[in-house]
Gaussian input, Z-matrix of N, CA and C with variables (Angstrom, degrees):
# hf/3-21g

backbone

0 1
 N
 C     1     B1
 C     2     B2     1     A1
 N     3     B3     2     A2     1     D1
 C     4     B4     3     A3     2     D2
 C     5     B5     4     A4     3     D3
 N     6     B6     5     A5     4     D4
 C     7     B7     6     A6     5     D5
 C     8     B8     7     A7     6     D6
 N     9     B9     8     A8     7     D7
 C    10    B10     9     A9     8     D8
 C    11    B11    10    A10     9     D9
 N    12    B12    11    A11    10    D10
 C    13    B13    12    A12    11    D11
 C    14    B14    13    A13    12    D12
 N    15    B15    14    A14    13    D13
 C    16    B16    15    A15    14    D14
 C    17    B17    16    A16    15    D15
 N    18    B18    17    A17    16    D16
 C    19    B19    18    A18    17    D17
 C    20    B20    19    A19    18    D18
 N    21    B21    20    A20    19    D19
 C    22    B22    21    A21    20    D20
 C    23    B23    22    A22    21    D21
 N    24    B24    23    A23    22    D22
 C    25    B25    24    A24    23    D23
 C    26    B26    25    A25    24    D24
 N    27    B27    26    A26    25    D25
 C    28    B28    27    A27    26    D26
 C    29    B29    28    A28    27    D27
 N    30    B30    29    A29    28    D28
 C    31    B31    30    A30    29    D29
 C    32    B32    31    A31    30    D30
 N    33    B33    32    A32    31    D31
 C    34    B34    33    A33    32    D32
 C    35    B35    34    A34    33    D33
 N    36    B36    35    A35    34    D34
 C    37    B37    36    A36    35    D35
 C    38    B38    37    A37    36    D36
 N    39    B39    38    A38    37    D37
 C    40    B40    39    A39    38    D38
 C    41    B41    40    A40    39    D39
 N    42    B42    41    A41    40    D40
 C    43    B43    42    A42    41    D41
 C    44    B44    43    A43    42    D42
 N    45    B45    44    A44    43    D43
 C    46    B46    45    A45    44    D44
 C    47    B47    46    A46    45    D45
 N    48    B48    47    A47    46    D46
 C    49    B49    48    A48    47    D47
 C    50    B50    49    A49    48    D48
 N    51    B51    50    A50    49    D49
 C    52    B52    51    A51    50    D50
 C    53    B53    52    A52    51    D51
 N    54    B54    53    A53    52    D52
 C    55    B55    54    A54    53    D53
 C    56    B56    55    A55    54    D54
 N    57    B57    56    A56    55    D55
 C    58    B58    57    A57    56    D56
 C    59    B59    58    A58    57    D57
 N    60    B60    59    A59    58    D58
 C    61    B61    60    A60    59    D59
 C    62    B62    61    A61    60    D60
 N    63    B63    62    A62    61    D61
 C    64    B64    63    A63    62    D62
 C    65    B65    64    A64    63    D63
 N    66    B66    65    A65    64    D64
 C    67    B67    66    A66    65    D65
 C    68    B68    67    A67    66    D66
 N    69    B69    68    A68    67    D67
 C    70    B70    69    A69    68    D68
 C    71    B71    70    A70    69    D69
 N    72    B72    71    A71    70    D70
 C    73    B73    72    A72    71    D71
 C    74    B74    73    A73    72    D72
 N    75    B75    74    A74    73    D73
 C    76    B76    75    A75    74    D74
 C    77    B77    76    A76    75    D75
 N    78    B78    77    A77    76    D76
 C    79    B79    78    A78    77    D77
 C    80    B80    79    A79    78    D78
 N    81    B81    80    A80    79    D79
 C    82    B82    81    A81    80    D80
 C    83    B83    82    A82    81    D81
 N    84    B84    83    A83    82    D82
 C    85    B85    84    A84    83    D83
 C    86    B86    85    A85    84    D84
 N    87    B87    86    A86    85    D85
 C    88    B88    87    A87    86    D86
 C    89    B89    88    A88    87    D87
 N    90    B90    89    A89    88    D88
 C    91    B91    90    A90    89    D89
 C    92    B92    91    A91    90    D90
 N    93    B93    92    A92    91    D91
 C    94    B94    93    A93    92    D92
 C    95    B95    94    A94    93    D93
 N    96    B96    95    A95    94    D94
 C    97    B97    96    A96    95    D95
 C    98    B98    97    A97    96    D96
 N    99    B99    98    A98    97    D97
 C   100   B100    99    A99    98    D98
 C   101   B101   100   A100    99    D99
 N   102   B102   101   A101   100   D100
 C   103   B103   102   A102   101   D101
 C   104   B104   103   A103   102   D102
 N   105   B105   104   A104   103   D103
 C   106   B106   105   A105   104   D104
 C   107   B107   106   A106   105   D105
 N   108   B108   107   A107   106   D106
 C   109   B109   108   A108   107   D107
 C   110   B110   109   A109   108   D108
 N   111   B111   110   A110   109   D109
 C   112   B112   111   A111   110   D110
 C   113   B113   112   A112   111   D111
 N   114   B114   113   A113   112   D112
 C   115   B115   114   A114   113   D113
 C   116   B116   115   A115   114   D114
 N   117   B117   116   A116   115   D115
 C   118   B118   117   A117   116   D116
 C   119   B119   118   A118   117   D117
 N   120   B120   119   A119   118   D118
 C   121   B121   120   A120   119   D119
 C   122   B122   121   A121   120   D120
 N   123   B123   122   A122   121   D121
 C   124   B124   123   A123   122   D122
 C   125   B125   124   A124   123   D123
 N   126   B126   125   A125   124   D124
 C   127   B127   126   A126   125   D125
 C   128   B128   127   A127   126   D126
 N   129   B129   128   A128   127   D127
 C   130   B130   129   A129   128   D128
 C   131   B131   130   A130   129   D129
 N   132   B132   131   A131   130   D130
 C   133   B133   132   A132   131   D131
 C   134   B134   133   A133   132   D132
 N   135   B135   134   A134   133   D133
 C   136   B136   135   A135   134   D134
 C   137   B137   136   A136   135   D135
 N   138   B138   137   A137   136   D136
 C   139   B139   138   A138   137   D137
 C   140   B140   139   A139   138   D138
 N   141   B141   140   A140   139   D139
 C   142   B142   141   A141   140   D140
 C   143   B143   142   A142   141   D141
 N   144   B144   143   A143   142   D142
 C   145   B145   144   A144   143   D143
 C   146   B146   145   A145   144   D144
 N   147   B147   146   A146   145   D145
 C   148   B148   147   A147   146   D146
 C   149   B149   148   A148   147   D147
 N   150   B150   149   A149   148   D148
 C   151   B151   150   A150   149   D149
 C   152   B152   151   A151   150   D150
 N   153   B153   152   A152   151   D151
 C   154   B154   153   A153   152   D152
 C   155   B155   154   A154   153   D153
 N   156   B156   155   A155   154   D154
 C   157   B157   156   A156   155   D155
 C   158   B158   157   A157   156   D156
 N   159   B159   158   A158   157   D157
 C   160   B160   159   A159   158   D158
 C   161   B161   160   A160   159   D159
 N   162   B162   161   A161   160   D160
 C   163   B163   162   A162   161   D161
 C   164   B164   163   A163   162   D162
 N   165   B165   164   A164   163   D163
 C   166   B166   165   A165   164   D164
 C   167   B167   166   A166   165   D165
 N   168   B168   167   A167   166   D166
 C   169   B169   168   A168   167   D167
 C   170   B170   169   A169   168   D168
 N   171   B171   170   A170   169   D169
 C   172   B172   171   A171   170   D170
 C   173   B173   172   A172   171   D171
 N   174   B174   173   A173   172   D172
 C   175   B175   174   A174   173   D173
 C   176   B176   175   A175   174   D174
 N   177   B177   176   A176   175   D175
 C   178   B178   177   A177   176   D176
 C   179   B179   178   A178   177   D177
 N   180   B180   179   A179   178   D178
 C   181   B181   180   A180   179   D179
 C   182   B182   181   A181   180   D180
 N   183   B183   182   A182   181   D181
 C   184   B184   183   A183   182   D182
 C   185   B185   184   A184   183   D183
 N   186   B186   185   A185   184   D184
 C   187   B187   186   A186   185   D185
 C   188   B188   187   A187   186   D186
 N   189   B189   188   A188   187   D187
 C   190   B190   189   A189   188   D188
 C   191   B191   190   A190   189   D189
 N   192   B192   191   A191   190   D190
 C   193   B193   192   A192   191   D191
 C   194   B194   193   A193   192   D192
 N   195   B195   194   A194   193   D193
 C   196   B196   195   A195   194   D194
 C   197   B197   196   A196   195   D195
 N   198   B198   197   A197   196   D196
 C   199   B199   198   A198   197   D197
 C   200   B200   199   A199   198   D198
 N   201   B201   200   A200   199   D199
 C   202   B202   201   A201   200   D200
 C   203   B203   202   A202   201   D201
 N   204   B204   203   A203   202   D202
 C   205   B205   204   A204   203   D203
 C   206   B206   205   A205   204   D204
 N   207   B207   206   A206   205   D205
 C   208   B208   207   A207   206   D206
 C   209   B209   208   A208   207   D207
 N   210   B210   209   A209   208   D208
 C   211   B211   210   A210   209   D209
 C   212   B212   211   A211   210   D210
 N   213   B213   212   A212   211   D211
 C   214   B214   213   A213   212   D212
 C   215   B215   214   A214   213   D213
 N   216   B216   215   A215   214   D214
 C   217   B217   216   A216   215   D215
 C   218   B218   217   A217   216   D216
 N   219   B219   218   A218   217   D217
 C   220   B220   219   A219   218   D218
 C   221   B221   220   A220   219   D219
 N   222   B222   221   A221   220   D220
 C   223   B223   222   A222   221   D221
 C   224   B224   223   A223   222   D222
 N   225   B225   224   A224   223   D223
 C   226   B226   225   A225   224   D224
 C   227   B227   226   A226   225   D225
 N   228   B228   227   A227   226   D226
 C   229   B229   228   A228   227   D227
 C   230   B230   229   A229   228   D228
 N   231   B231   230   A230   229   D229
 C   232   B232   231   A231   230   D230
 C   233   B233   232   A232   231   D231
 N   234   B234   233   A233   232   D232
 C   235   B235   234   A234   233   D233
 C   236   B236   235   A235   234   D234
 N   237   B237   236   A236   235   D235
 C   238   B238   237   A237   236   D236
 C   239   B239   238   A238   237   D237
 N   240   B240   239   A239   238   D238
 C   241   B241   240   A240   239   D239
 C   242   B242   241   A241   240   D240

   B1=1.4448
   B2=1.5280
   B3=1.3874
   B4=1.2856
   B5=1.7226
   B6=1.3119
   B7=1.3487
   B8=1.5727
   B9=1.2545
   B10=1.9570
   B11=1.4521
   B12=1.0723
   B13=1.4638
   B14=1.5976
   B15=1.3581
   B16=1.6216
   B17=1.5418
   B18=1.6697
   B19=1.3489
   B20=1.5385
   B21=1.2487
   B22=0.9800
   B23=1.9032
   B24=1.2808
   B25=1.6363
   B26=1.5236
   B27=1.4539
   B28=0.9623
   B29=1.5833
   B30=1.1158
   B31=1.5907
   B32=1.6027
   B33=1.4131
   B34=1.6694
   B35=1.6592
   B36=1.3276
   B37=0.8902
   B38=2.0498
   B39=1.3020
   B40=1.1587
   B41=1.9290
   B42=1.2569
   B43=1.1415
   B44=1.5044
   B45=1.1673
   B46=1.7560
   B47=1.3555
   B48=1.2880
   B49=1.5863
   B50=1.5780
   B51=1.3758
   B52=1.4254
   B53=1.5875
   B54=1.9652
   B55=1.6392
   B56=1.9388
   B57=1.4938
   B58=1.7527
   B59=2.0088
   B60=0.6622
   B61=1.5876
   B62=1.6683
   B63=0.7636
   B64=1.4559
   B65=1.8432
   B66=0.9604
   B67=1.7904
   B68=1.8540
   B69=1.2075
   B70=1.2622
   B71=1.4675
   B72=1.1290
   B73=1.7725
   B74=1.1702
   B75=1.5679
   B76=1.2593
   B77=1.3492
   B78=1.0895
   B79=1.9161
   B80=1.2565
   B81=0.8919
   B82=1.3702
   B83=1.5638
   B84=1.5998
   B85=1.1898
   B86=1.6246
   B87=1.5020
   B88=1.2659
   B89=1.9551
   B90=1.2372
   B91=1.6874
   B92=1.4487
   B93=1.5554
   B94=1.3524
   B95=1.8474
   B96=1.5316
   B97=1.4069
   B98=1.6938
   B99=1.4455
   B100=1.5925
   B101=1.7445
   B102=1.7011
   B103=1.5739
   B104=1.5372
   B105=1.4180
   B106=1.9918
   B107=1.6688
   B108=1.6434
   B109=1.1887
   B110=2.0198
   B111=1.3744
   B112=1.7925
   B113=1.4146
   B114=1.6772
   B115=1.5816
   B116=1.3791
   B117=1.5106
   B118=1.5994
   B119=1.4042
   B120=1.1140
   B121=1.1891
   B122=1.6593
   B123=1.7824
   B124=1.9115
   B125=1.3691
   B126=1.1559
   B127=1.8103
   B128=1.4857
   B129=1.4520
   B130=1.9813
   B131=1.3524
   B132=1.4881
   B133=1.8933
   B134=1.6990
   B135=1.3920
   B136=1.6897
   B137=1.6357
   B138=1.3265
   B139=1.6630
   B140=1.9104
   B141=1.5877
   B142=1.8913
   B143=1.2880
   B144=1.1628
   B145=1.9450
   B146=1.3457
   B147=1.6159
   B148=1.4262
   B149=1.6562
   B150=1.3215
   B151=1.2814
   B152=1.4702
   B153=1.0926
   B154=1.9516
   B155=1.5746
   B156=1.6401
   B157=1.3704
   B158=1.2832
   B159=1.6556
   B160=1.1515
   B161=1.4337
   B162=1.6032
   B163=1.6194
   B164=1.4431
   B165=1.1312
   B166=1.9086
   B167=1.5162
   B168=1.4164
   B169=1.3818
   B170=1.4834
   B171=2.0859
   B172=1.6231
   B173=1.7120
   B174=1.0151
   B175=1.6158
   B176=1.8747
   B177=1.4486
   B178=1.3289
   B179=1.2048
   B180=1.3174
   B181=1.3429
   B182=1.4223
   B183=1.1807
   B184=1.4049
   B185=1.6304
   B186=1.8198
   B187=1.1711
   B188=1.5638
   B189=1.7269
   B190=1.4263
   B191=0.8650
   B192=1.3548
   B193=1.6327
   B194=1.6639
   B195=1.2197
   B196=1.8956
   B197=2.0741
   B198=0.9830
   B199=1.1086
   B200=1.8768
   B201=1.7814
   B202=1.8601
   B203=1.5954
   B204=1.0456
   B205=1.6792
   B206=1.6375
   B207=1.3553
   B208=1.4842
   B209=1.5407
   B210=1.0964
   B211=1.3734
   B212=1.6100
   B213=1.0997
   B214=1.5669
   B215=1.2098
   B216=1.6509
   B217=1.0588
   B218=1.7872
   B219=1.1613
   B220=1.8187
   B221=1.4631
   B222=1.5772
   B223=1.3945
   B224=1.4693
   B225=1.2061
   B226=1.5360
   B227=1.4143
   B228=1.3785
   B229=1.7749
   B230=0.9831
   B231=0.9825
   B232=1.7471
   B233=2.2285
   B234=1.1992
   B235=2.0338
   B236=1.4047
   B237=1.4448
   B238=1.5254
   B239=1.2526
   B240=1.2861
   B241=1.1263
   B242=1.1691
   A1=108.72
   A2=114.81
   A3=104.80
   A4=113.16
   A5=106.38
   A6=99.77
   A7=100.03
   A8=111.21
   A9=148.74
   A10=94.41
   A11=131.24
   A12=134.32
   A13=117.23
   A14=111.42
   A15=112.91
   A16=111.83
   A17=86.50
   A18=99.30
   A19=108.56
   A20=143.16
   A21=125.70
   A22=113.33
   A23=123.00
   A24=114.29
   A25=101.12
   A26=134.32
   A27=122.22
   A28=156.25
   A29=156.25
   A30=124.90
   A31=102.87
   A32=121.68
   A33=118.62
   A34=122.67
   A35=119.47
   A36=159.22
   A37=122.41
   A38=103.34
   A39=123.76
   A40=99.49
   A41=125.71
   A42=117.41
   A43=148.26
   A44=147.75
   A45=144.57
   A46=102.57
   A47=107.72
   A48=143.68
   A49=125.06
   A50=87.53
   A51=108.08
   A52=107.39
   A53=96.34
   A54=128.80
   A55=81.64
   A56=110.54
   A57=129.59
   A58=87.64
   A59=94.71
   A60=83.78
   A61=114.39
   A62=116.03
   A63=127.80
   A64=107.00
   A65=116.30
   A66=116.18
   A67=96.02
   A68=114.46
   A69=122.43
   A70=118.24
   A71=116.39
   A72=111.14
   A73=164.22
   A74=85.13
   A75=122.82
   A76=115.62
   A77=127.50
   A78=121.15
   A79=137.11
   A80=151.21
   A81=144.90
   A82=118.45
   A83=107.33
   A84=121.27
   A85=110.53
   A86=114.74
   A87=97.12
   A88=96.97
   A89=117.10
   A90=107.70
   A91=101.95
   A92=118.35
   A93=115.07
   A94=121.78
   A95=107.41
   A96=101.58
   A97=117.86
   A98=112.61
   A99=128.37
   A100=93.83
   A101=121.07
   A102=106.40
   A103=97.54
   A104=124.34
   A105=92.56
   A106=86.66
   A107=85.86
   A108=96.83
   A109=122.17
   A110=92.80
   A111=95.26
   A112=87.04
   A113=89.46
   A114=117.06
   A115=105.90
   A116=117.59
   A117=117.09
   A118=123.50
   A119=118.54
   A120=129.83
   A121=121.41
   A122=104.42
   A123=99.38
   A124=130.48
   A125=104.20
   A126=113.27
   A127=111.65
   A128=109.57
   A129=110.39
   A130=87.10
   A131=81.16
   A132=123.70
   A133=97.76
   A134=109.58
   A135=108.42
   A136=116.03
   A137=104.41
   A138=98.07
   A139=72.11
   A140=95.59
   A141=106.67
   A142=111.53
   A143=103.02
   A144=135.66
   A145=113.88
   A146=118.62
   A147=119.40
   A148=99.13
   A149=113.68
   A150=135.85
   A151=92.75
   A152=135.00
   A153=150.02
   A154=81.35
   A155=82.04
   A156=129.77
   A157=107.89
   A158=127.46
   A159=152.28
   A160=110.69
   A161=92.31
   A162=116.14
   A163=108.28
   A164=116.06
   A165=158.03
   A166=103.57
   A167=129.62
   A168=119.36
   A169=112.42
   A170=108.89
   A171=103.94
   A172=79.72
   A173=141.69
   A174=131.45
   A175=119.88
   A176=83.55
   A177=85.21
   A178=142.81
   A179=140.76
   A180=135.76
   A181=121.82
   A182=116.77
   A183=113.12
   A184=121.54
   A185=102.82
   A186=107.52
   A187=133.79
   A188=103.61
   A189=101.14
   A190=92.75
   A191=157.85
   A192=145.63
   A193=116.41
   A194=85.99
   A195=134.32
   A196=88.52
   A197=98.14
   A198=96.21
   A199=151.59
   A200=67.43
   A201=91.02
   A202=105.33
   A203=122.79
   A204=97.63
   A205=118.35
   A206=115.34
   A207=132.87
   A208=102.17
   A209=126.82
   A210=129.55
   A211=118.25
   A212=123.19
   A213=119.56
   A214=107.06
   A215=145.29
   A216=124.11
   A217=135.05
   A218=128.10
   A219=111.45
   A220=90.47
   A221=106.92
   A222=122.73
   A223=94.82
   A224=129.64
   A225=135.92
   A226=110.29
   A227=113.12
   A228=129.40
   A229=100.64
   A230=138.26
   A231=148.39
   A232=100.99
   A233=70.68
   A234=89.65
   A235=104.29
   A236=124.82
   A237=127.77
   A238=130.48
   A239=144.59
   A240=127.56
   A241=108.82
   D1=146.46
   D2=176.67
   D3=-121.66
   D4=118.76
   D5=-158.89
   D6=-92.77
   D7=145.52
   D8=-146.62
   D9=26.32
   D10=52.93
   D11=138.20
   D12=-101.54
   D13=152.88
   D14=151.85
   D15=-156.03
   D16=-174.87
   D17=-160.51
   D18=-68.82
   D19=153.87
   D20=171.10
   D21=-147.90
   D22=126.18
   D23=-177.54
   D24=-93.61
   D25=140.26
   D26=147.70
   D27=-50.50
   D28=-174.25
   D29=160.78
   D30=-105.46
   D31=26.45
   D32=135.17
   D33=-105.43
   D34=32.09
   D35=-142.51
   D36=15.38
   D37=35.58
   D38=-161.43
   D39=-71.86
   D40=115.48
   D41=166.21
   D42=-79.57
   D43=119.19
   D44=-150.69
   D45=-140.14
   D46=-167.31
   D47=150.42
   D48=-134.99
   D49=122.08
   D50=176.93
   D51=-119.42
   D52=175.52
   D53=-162.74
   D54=-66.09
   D55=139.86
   D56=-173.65
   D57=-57.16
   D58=-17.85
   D59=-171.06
   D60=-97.08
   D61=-1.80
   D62=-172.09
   D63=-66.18
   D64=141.68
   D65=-152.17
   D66=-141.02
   D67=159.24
   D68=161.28
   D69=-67.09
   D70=159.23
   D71=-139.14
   D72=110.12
   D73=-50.73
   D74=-158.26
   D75=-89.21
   D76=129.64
   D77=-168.74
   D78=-75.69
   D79=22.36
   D80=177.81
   D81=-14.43
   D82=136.37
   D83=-137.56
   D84=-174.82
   D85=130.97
   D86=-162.45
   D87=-123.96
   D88=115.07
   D89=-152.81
   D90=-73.23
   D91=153.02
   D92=164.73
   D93=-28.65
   D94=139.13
   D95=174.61
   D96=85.04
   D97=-28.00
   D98=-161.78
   D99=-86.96
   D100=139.90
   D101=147.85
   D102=-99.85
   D103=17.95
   D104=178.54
   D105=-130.54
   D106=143.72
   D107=-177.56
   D108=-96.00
   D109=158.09
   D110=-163.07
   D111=-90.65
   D112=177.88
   D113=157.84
   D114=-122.21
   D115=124.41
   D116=159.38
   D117=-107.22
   D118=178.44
   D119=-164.89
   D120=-147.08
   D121=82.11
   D122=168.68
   D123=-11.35
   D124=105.44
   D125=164.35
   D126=-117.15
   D127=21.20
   D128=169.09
   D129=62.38
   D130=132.77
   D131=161.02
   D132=69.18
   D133=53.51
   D134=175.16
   D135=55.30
   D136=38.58
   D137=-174.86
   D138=-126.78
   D139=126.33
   D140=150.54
   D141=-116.49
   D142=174.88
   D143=173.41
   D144=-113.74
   D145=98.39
   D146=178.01
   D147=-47.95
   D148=144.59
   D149=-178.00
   D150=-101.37
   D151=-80.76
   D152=-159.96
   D153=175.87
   D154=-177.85
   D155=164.08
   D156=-69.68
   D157=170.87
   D158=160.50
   D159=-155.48
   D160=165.05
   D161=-179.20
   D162=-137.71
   D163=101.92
   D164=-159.58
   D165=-97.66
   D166=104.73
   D167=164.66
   D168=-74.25
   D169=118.90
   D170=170.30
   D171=106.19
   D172=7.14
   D173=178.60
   D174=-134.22
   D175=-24.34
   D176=163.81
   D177=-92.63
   D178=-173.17
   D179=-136.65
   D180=-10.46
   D181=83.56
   D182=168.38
   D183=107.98
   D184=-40.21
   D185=-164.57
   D186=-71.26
   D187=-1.78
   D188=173.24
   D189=-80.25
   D190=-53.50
   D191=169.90
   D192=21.19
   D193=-82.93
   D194=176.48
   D195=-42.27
   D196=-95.19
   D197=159.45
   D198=42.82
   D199=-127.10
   D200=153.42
   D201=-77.40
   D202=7.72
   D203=160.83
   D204=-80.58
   D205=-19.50
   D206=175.47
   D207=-79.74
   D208=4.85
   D209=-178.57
   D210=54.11
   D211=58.33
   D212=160.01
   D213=-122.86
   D214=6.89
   D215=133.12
   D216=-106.28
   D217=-170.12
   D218=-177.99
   D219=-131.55
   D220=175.61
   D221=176.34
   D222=-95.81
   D223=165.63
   D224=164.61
   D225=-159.39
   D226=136.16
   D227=159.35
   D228=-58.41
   D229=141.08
   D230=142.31
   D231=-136.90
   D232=171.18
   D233=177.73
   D234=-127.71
   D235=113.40
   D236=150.91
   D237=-37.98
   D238=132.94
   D239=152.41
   D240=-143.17

């Protein structure tokens, strides 16, 4: 069991585990420099709320790299808070 984790599919239908709170919406995103990928959370006008970490099958170590070089994902500015 993984306690305040769950299961979570992506909407490229990529499957992980994420923070129990993690909701549809919600961004996943892996920041420059990082191999584990986050969960964020919209707060309007490019400002998110780190959610936790996650673990993404096909995203980790390295492999969105690979990836976004085929262009299906983008870089983006955003601000934490």
């Amino acid at each position: 069991m993984l306690s305040g984790r769950r299961f979570m599919i992506t909407s490229a239908g990529r499957m992980g585990v994420g923070p129990q709170i993690t909701k549809p919406g919600d961004l996943l995103c892996v920041l420059l420099g990082s191999y584990v990928a986050f969960i964020l959370r919209s707060c309007g006008d490019n400002f998110y709320k780190l959610i936790g970490d996650c673990d993404v099958h096909g995203i980790m170590d390295g492999e969105i790299i690979e990836t976004e070089k085929e262009g299906q994902y983008v870089y983006q500015d955003f601000y934490l808070i």
